[in-house]
PDB file with SEQRES, HELIX, SHEET and CRYST1 records, atoms N, CA, C and O in Angstrom:
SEQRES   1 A   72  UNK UNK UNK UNK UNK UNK UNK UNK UNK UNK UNK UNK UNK          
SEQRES   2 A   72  UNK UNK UNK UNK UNK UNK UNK UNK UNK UNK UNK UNK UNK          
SEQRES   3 A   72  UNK UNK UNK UNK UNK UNK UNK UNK UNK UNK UNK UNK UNK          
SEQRES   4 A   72  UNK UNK UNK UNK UNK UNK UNK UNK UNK UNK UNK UNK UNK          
SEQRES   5 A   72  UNK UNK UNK UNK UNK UNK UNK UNK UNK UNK UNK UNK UNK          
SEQRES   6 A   72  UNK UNK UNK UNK UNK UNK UNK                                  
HELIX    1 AA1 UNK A    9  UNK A   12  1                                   4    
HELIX    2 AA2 UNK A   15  UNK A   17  5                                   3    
HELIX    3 AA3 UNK A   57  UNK A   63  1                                   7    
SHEET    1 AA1 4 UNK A   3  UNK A   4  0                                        
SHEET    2 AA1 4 UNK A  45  UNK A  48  1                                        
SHEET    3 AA1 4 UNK A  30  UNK A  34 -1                                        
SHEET    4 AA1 4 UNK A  22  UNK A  27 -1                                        
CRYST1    1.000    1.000    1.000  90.00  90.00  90.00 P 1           1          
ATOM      1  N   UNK A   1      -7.437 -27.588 -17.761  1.00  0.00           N  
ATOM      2  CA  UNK A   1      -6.429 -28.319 -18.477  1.00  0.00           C  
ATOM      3  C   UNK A   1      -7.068 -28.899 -19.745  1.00  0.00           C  
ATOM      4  O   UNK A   1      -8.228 -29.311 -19.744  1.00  0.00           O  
ATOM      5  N   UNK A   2      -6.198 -28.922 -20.936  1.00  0.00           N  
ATOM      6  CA  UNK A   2      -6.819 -29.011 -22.502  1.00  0.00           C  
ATOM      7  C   UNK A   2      -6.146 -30.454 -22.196  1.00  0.00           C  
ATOM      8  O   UNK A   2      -5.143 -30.462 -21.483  1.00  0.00           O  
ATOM      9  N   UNK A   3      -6.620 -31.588 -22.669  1.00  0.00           N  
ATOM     10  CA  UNK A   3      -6.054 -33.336 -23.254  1.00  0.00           C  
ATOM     11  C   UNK A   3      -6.407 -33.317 -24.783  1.00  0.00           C  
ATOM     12  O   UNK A   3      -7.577 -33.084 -25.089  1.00  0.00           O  
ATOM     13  N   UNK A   4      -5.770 -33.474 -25.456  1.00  0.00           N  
ATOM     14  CA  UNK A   4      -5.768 -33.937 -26.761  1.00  0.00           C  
ATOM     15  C   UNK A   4      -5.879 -35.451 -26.386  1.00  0.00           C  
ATOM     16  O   UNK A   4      -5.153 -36.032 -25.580  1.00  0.00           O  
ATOM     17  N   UNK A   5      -7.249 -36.170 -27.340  1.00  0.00           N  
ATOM     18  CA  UNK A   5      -7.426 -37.973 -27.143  1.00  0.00           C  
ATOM     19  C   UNK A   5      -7.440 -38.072 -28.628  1.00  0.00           C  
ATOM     20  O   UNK A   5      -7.348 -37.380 -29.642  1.00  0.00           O  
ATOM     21  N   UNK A   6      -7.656 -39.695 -28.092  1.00  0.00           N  
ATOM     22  CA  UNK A   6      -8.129 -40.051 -29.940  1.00  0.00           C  
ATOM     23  C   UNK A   6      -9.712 -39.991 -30.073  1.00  0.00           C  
ATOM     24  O   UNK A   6     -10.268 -39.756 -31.146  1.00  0.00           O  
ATOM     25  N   UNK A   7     -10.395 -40.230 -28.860  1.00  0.00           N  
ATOM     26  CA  UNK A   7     -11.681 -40.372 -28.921  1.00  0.00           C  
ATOM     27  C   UNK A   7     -12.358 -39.620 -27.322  1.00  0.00           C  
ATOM     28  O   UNK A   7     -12.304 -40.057 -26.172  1.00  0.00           O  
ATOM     29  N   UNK A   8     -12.892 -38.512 -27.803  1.00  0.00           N  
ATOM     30  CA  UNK A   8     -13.422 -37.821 -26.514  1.00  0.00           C  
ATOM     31  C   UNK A   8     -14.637 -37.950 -26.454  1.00  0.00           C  
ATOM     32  O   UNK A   8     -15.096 -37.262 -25.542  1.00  0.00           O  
ATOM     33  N   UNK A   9     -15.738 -38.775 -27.256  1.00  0.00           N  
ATOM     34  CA  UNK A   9     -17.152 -39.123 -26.935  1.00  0.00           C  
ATOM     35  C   UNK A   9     -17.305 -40.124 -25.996  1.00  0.00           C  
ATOM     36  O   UNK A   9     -18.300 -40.381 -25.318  1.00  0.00           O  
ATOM     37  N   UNK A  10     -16.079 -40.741 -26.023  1.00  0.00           N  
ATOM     38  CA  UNK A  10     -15.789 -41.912 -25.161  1.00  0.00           C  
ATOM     39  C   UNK A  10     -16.274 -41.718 -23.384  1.00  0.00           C  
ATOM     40  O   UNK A  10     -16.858 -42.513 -22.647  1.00  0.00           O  
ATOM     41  N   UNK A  11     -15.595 -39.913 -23.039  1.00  0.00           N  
ATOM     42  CA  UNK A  11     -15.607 -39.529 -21.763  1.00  0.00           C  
ATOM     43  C   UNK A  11     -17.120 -39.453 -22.053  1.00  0.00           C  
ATOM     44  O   UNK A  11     -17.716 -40.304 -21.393  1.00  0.00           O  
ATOM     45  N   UNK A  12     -17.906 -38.731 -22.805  1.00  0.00           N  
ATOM     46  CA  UNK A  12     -19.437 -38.886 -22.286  1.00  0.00           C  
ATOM     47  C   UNK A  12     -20.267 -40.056 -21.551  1.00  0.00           C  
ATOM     48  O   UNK A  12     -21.200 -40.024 -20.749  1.00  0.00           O  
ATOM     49  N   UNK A  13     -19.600 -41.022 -22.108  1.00  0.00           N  
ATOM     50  CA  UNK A  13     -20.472 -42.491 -20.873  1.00  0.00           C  
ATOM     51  C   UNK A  13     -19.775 -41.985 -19.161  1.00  0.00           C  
ATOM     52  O   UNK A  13     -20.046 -42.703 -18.199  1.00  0.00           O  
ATOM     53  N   UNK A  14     -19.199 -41.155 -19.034  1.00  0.00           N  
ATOM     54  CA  UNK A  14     -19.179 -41.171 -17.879  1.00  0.00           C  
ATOM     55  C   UNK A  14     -20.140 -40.439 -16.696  1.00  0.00           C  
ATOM     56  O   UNK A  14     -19.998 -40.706 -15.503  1.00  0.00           O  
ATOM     57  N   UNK A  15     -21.164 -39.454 -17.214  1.00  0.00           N  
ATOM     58  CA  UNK A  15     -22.026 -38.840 -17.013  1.00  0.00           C  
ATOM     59  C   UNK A  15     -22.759 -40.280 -16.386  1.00  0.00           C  
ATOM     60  O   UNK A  15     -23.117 -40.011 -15.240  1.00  0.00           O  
ATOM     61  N   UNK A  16     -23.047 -41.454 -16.668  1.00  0.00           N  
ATOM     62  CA  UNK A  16     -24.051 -42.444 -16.121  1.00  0.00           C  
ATOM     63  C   UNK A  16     -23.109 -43.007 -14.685  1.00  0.00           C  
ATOM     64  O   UNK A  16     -23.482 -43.913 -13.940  1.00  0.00           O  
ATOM     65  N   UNK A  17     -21.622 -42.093 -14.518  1.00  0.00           N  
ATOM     66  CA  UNK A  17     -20.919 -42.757 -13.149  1.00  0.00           C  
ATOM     67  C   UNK A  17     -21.242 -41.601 -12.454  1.00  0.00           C  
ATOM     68  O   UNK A  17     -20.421 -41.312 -11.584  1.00  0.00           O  
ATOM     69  N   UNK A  18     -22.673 -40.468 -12.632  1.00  0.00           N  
ATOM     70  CA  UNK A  18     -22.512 -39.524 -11.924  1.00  0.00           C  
ATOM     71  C   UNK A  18     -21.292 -38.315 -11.279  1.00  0.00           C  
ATOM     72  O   UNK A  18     -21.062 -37.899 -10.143  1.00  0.00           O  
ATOM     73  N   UNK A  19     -20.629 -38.002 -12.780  1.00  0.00           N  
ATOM     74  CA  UNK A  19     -19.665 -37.348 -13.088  1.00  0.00           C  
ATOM     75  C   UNK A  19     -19.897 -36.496 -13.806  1.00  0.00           C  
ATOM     76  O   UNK A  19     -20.349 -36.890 -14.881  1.00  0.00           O  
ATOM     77  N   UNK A  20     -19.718 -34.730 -13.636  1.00  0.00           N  
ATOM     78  CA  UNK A  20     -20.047 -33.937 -14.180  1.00  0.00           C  
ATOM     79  C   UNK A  20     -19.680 -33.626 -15.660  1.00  0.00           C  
ATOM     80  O   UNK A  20     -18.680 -32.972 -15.954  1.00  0.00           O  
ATOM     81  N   UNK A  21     -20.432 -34.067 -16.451  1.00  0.00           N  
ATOM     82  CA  UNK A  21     -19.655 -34.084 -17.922  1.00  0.00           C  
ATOM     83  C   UNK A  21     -20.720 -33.052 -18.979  1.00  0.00           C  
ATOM     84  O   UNK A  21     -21.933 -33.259 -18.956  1.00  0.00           O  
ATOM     85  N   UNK A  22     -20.216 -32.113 -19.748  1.00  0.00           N  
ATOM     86  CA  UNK A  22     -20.693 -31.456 -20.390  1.00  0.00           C  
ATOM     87  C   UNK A  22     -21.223 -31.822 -21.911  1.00  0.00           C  
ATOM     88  O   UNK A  22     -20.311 -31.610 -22.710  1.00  0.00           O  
ATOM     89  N   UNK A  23     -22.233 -32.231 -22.450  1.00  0.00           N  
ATOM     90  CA  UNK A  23     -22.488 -32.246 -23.911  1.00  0.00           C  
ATOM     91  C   UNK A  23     -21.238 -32.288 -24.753  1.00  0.00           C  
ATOM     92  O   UNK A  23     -20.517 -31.339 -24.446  1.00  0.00           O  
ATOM     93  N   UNK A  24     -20.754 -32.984 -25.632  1.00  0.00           N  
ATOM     94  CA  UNK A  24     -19.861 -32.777 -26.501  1.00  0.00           C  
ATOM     95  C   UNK A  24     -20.296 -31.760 -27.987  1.00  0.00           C  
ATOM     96  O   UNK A  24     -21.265 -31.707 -28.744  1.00  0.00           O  
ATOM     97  N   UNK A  25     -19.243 -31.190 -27.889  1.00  0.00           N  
ATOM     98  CA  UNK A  25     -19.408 -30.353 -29.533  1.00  0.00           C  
ATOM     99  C   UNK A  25     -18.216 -30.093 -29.960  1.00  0.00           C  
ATOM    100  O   UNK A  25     -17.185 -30.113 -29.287  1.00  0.00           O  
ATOM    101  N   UNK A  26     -18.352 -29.784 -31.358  1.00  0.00           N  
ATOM    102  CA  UNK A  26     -17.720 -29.656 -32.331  1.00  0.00           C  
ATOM    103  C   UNK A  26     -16.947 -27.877 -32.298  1.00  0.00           C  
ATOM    104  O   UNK A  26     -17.556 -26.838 -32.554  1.00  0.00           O  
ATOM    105  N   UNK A  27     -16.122 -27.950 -32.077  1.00  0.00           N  
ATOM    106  CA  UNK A  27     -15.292 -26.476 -31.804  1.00  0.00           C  
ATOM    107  C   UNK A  27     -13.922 -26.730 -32.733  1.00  0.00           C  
ATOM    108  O   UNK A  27     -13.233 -27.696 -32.405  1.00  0.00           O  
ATOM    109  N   UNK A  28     -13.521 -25.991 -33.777  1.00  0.00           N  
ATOM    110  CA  UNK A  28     -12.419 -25.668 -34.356  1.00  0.00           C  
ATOM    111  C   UNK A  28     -11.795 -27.130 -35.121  1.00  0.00           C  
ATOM    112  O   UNK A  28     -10.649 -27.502 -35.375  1.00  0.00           O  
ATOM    113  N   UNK A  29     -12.820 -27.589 -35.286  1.00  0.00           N  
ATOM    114  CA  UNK A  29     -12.717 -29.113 -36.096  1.00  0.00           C  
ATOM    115  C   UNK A  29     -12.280 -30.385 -34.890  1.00  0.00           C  
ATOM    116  O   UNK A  29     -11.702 -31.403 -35.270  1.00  0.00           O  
ATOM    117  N   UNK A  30     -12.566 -30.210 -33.720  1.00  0.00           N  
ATOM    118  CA  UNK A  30     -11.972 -30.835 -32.461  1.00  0.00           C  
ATOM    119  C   UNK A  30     -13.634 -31.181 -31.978  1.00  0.00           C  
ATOM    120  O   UNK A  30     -14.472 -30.283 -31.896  1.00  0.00           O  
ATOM    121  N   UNK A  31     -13.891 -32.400 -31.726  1.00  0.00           N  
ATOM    122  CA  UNK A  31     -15.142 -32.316 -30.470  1.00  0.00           C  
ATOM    123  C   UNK A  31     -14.447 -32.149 -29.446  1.00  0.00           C  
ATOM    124  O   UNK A  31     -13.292 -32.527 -29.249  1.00  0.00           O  
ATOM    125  N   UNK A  32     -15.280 -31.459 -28.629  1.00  0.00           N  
ATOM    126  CA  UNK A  32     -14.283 -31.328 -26.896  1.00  0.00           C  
ATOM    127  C   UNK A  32     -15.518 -31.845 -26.289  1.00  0.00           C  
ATOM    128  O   UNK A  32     -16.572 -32.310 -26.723  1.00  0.00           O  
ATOM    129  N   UNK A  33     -14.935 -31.559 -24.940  1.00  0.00           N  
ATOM    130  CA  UNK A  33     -15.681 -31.979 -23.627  1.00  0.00           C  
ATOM    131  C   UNK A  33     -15.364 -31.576 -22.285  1.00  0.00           C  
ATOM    132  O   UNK A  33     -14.292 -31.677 -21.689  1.00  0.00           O  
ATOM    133  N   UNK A  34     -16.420 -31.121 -21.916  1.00  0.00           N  
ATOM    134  CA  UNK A  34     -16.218 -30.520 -20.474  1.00  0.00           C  
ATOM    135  C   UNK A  34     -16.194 -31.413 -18.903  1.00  0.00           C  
ATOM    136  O   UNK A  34     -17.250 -31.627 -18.309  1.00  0.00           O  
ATOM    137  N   UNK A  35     -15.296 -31.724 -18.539  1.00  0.00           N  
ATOM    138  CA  UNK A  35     -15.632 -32.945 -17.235  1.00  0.00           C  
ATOM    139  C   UNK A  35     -15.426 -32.035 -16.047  1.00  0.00           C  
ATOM    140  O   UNK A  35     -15.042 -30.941 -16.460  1.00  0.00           O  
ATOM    141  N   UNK A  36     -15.516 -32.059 -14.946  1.00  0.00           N  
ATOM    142  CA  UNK A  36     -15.350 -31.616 -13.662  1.00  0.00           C  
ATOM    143  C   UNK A  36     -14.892 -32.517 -12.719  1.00  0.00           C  
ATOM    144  O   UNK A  36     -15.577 -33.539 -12.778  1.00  0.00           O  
ATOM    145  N   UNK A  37     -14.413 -32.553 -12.250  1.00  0.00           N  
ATOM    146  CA  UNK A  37     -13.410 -33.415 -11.207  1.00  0.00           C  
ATOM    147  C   UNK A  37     -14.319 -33.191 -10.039  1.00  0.00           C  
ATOM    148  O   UNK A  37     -15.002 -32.206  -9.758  1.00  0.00           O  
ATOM    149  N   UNK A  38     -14.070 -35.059  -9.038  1.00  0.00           N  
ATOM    150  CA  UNK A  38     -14.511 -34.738  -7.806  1.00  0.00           C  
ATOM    151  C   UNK A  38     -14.437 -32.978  -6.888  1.00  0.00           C  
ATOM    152  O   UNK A  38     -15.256 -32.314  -6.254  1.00  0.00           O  
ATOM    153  N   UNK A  39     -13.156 -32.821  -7.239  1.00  0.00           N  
ATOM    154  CA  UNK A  39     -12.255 -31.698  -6.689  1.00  0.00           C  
ATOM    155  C   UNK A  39     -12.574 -30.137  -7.288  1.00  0.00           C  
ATOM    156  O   UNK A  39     -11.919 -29.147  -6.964  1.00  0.00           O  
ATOM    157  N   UNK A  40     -13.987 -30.132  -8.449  1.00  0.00           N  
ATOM    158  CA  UNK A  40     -14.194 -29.248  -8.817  1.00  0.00           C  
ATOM    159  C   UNK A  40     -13.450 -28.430  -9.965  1.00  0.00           C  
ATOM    160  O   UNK A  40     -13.756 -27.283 -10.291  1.00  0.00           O  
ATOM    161  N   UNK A  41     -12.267 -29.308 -10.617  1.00  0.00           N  
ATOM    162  CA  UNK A  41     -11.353 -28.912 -11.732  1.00  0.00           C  
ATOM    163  C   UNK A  41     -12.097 -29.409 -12.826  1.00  0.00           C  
ATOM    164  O   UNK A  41     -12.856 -30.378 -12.867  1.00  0.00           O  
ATOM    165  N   UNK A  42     -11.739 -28.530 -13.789  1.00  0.00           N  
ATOM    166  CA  UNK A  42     -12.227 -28.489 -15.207  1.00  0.00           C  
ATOM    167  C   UNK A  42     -11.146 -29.497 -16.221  1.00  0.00           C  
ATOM    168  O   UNK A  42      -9.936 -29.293 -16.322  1.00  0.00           O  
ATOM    169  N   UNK A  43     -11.717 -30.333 -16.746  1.00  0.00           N  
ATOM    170  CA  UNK A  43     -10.952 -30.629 -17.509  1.00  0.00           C  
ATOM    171  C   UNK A  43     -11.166 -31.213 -18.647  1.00  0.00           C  
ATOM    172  O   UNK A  43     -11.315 -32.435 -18.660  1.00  0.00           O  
ATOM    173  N   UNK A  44     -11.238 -30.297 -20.100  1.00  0.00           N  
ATOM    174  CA  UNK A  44     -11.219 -30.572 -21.455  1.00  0.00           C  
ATOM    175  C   UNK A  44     -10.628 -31.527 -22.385  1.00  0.00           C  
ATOM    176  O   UNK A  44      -9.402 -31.631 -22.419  1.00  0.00           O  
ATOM    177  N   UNK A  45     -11.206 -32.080 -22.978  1.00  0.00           N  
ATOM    178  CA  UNK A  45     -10.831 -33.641 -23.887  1.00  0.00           C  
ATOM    179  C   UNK A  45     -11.284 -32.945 -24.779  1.00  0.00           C  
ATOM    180  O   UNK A  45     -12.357 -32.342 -24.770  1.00  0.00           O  
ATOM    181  N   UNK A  46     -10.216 -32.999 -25.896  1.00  0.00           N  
ATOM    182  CA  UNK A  46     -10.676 -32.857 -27.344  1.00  0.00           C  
ATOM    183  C   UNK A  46     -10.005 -34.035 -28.304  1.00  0.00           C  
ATOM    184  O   UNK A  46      -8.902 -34.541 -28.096  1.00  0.00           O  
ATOM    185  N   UNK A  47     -10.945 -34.384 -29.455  1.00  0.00           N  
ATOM    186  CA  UNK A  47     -10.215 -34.929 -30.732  1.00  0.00           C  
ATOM    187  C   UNK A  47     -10.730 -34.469 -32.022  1.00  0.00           C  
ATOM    188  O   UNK A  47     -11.784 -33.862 -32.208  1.00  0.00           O  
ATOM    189  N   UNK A  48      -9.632 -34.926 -33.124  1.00  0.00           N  
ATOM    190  CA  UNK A  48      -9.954 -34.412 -34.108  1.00  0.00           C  
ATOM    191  C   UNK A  48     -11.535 -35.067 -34.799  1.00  0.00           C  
ATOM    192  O   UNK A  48     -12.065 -36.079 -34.340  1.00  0.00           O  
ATOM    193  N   UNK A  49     -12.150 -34.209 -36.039  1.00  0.00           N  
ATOM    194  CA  UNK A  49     -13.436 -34.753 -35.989  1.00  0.00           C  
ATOM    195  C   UNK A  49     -13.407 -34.147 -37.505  1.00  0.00           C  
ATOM    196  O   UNK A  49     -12.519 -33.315 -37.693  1.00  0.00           O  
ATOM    197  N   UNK A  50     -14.295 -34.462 -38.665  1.00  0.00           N  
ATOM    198  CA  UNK A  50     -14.670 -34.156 -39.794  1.00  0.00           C  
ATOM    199  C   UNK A  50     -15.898 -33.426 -39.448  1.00  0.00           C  
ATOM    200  O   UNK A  50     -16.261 -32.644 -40.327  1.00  0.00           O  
ATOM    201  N   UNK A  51     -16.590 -33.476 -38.455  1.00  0.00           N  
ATOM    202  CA  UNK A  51     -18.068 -33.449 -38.364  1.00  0.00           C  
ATOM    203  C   UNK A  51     -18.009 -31.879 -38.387  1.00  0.00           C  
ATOM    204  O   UNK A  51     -17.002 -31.331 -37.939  1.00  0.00           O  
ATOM    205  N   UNK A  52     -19.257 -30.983 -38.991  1.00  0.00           N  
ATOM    206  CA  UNK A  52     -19.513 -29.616 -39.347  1.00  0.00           C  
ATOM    207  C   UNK A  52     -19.706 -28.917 -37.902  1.00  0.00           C  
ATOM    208  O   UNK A  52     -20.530 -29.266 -37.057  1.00  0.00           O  
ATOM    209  N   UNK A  53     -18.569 -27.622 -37.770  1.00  0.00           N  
ATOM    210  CA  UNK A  53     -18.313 -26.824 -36.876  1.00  0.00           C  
ATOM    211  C   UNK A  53     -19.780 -26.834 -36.249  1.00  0.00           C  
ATOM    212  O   UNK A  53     -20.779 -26.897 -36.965  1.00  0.00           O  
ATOM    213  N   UNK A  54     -19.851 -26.746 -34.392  1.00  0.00           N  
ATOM    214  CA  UNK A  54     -20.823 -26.244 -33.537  1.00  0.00           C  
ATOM    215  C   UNK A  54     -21.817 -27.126 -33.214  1.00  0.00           C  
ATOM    216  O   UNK A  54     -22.756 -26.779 -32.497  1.00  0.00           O  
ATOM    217  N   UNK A  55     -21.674 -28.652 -33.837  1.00  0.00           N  
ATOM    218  CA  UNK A  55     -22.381 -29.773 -34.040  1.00  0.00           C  
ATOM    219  C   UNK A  55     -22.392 -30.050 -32.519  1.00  0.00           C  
ATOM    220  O   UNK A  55     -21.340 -29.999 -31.881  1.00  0.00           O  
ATOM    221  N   UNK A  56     -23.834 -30.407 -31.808  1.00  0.00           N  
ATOM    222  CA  UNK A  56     -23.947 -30.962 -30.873  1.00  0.00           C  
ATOM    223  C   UNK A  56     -24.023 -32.512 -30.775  1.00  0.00           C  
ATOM    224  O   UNK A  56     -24.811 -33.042 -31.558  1.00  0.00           O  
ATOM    225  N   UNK A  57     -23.101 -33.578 -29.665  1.00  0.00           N  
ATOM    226  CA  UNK A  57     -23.362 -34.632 -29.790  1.00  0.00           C  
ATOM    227  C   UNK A  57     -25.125 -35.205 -29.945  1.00  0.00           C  
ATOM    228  O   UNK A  57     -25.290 -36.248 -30.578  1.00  0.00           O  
ATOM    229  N   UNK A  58     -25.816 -34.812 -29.619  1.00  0.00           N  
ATOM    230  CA  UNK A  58     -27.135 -35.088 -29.833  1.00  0.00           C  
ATOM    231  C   UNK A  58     -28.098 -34.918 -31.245  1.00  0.00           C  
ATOM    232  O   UNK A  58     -28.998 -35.697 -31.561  1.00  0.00           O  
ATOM    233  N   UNK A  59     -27.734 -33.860 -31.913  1.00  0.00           N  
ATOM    234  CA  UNK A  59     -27.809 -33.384 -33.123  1.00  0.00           C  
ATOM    235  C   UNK A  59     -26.983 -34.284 -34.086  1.00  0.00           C  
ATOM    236  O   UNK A  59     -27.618 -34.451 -35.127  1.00  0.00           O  
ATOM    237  N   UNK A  60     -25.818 -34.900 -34.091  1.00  0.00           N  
ATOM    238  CA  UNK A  60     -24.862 -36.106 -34.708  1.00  0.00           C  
ATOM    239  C   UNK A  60     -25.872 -37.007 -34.870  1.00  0.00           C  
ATOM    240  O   UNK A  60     -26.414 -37.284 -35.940  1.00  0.00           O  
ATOM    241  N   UNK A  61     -26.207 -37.619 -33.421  1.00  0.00           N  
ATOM    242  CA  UNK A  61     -26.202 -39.023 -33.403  1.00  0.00           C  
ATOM    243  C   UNK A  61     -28.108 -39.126 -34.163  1.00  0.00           C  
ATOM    244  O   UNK A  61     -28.669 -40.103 -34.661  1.00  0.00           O  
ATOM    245  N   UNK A  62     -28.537 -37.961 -33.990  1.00  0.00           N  
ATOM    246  CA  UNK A  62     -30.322 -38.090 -34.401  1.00  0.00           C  
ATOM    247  C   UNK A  62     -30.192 -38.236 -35.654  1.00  0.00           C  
ATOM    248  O   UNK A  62     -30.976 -38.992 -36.228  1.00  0.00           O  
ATOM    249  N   UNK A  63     -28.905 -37.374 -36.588  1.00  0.00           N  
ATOM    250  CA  UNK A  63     -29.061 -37.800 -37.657  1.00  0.00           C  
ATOM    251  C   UNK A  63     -28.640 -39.315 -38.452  1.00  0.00           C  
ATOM    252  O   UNK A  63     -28.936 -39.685 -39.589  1.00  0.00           O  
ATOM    253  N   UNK A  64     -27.984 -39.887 -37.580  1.00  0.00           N  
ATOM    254  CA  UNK A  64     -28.001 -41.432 -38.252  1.00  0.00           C  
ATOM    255  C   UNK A  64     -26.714 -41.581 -38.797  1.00  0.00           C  
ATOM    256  O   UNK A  64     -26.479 -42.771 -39.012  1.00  0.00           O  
ATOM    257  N   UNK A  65     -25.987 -40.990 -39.039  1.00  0.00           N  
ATOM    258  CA  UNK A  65     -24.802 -40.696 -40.044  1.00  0.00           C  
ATOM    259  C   UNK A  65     -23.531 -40.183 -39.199  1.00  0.00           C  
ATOM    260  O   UNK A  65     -23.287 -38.980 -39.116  1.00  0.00           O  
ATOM    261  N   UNK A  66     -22.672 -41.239 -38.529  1.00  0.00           N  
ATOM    262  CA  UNK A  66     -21.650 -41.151 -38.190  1.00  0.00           C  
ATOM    263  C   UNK A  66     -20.354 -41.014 -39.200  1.00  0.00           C  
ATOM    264  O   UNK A  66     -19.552 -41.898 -39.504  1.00  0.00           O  
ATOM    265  N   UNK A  67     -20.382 -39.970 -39.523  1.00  0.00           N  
ATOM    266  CA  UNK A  67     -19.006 -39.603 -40.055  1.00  0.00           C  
ATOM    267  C   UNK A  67     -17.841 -39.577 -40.372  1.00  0.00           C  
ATOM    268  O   UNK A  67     -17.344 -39.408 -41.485  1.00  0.00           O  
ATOM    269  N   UNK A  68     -17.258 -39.787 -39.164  1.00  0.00           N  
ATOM    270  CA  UNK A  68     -15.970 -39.712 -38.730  1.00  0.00           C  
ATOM    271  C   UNK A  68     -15.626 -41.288 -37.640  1.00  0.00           C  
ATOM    272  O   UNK A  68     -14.779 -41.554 -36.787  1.00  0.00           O  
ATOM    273  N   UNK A  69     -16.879 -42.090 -38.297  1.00  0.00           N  
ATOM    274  CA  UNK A  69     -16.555 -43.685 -37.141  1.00  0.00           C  
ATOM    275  C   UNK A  69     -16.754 -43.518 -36.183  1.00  0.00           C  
ATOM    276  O   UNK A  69     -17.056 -44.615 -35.713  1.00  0.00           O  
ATOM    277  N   UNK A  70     -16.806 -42.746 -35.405  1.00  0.00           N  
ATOM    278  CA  UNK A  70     -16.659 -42.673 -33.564  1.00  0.00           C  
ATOM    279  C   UNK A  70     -18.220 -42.995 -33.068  1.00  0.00           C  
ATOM    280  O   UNK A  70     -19.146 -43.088 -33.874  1.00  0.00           O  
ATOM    281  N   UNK A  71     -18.347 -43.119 -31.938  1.00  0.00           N  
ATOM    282  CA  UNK A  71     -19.648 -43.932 -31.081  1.00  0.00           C  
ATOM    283  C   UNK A  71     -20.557 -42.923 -31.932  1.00  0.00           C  
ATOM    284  O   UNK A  71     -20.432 -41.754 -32.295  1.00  0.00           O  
ATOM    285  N   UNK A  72     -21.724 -44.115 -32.113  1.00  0.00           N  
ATOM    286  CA  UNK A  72     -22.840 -42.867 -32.248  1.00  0.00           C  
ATOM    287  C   UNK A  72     -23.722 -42.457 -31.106  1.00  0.00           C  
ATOM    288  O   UNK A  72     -24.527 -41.536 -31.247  1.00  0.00           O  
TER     289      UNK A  72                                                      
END                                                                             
């Protein structure tokens, strides 16, 4: 299942509730995100983003320069 948010870096703090969450990146001007449900369902969070196509959240935040406002 695809969610359109306003802010999908947001779901990455959830990885520290021991919740399967995938790296965020930059796909089709959208960061998405991969979560997995207790139940083993997939489920994608995307929002819109300025940041340059294929950008890994880790690669963003090393460079210092939040872009688009969102968490660094």
């Amino acid at each position: 299942m695809f969610v359109l948010c306003s802010d999908t870096i947001a779901f990455y703090t959830f990885r520290s509730k021991g919740i399967d969450v995938n790296e965020p990146v930059v796909e089709n001007g959208l960061w998405v995100i991969k979560l997995t449900d207790p139940d083993g369902y997939n489920l994608l969070f995307e929002s819109e983003t300025n940041v340059s196509e294929e950008t890994r959240y880790s690669d963003w935040t090393a460079t210092g320069k939040l872009p688009d406002g969102k968490h660094p």
